[in-house]
N, C-alpha and C positions, 0 to 999 in steps of 0.2 A: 725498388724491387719488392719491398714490404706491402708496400701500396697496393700496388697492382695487387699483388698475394691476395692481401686484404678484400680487396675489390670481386675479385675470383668467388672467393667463399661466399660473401652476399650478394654477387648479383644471381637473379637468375633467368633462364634462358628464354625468348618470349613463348616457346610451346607448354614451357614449364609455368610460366605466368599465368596464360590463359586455364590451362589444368587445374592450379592453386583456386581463381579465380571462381570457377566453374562449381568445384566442389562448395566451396563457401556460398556461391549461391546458393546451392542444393540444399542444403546446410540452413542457410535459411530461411528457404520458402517451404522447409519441412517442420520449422520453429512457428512459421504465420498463418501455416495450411489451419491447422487445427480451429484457428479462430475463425476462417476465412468459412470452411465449416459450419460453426455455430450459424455465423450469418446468415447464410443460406439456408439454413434448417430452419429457424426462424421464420423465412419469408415464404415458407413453403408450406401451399393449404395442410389440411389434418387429415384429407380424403386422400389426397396421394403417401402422406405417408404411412397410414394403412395400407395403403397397398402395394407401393413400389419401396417402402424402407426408405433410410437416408439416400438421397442422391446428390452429385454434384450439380446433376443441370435436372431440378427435377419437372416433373409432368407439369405442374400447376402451381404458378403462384401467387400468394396471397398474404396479405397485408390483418390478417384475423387477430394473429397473435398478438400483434400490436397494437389494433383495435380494442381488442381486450384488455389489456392493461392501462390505455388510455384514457379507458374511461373511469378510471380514480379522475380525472380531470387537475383540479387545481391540488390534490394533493398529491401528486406525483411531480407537479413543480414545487409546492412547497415542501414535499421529501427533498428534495433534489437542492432546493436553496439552505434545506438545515444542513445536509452535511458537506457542502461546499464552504457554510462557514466554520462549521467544527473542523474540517479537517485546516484551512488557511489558522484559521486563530489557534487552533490546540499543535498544528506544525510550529507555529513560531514558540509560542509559550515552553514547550518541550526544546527545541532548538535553546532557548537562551537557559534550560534550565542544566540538561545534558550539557552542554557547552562549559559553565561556568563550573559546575561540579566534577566534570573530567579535567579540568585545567587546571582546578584547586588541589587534588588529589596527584595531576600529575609533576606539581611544584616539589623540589628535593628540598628545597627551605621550610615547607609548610610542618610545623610540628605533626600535627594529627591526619599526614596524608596516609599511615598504615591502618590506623581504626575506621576512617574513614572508607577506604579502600576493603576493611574486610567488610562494614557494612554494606555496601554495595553487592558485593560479592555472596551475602550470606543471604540475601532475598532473594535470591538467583535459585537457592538450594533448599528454603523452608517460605511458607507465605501464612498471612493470617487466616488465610480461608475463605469461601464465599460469603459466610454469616457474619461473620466480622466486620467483613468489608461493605456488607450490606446496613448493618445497623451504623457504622460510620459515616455512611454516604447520606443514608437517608435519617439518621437521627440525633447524628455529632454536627455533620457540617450541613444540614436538611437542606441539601439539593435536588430530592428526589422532583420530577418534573421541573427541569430547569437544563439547558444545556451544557450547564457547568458541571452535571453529571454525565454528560458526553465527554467532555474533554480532561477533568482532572484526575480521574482513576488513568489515563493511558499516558500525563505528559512523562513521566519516569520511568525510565528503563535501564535497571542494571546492567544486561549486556551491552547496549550503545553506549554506556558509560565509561566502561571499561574497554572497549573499543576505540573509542574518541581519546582517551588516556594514551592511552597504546602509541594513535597517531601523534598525540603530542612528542611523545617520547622521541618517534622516532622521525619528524620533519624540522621539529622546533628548537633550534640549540640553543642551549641557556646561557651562550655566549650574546645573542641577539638581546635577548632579554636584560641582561647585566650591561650591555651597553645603554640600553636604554633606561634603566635607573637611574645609571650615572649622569645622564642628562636631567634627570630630575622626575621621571615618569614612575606612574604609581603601580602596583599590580592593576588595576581596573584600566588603567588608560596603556598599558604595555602589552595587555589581551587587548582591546579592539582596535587599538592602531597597528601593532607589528603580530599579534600570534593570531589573530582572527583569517588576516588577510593570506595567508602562508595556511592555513588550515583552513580553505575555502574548500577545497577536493571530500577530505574525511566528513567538514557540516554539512556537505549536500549529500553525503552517501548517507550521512545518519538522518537528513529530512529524507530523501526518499523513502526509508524504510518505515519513517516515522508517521508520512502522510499515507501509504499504503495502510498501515494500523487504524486511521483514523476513517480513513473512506472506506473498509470493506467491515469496521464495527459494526454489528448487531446487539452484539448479547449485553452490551450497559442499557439500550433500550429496552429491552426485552423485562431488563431489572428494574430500570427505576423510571422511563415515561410512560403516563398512562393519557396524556394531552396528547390527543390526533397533530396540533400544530407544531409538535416538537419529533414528531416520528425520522428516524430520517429515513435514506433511500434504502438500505440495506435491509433496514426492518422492516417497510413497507414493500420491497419485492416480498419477502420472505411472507407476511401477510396473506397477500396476492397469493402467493402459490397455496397456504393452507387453505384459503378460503375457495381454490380451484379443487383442492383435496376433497374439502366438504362436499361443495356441491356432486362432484360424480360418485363420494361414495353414496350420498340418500339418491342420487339416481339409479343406480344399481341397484340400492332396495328397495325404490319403486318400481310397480307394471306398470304405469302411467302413460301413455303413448308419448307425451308431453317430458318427462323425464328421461325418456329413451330417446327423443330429439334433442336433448340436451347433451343427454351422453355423447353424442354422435358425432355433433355438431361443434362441441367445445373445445380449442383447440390445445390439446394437453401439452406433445412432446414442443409444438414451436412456439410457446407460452413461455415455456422452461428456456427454449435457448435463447429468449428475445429477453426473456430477466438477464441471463446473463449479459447479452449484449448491452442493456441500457447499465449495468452494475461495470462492465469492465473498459466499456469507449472511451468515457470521460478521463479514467486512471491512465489509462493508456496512453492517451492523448499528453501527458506530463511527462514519460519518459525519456522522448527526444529530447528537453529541457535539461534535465540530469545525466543524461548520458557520457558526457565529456565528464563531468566532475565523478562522478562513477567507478569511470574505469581509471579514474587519477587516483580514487582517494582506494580502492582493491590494490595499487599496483605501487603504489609511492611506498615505499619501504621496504619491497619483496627483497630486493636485491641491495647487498653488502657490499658496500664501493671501498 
């Protein structure tokens, strides 16, 4: 009788199924529309959208946008190869560093896991500033033009720190770990063999977050490369659009018949959505990979059994 009971409360009824269903579609073709958007705007000549505005299904289209930024040529694959590998090498290197540091800290035997823990916590709330960090970068550790100015200002992050800590706490019981001492296992071989694998959900939540930081970077380029071959994609859209900036503003303050066919012709707003587009596919393209581990490592802990 409990059973059944049981049974009663979560099932539910198949017109209520399909309802549930239905909206969750909605729900998320109102979460994809928006990109699905971009797209289209993108492929849409510059002459219709003078005149007809965004459209879903517009008058005319055209491949301009694309042409145009295409023609950087080999440096829009060589943007695209520098931060494909800052973000895979600066995701791992962050991974083992967050990783080992939230572990350390979230140890009850480790003497200095409270000092430790407030330093984390106190770069969260005060930092050295841009000039600091600049004369560090480029004149303590002189990596200015070098990729390793890409990736080692972002592999450290006090909040994933403390987050990853949190998850220790709350998947990892320090009964597991104390068994495996007593076999003779060391702290380094007791984190990759038993707390790694049990904390695979929280290290992909914190790479997700981690490679997101690393592929939509701009502004360390901005700081410290001044080598066209080190640019990466972030910085070389954003390029691309100032250098679109420039040219329509001296066309505007030319009469030039010639300037004014430039104005005309230049394809401004679907420029703009086809950056976005080539800046968000590839990231995007990653998230079905993390998505299980995602919603494992948000959700593993909510509930007090």
């Amino acid at each position: 009788m409990r059973t059944k009971k049981h049974r009663d409360v979560h099932h539910l009824s198949p017109g209520l199924n399909v309802l549930f269903n239905i909206i969750a579609g909605g729900f998320a073709l109102l979460c994809v529309f928006p990109f699905i958007f971009v797209i289209i705007i993108s492929l849409t000549s510059e002459a219709s959208l003078n005149k007809n505005g965004y459209a879903f299904w517009p008058e005319e289209w055209s491949f301009a946008a694309y042409e145009y930024i295409f023609k950087a040529g080999d440096q829009l694959l060589r943007s695209y190869g520098v931060t494909i590998m800052i973000t895979i090498v600066g995701t791992l290197i962050s991974l083992i560093v967050i990783a080992l540091y939230a572990y350390a800290i979230s140890r009850k035997n480790f003497t200095y896991r409270n000092f430790f823990s407030f330093i984390a916590f106190f770069t969260m709330l005060f930092n050295g500033g841009l000039v600091p960090t600049y004369m560090v970068v480029t004149q303590v550790l002189h990596l200015k033009d070098t990729v390793w100015a890409l990736i080692l200002p972002l592999i450290m992050n006090a909040f994933y720190v403390l987050i990853l800590r949190t998850f220790y706490n709350t998947t990892v019981p320090d009964a597991i770990i104390e068994s495996a001492k007593i076999d003779g296992a060391g702290e380094l071989r007791a984190f990759f063999t038993i707390v790694l694998p049990i904390s695979l959900p929280g290290i992909a939540t914190i790479g997700l977050f981690a490679t997101l930081g690393f592929w939509n970077d701009w502004f360390n380029a901005l700081l410290y490369i001044d080598n066209p071959a080190l640019v990466p994609l972030q910085s070389m859209l954003m390029r691309i659009e100032n250098s679109m900036q420039f040219l329509l503003s001296n066309a505007q303050l030319s009469s030039s018949g010639q300037s004014l066919e430039l104005l005309r012709t230049l394809p401004q707003e679907a420029t703009r959505m086809a950056l976005v587009v080539l800046a968000t596919v590839p990231i995007a393209c990653a998230y079905p990979f993390f998505q299980r581990y995602f919603v494992q490592g948000l959700t593993i802990g909510a509930v007090k059994e």
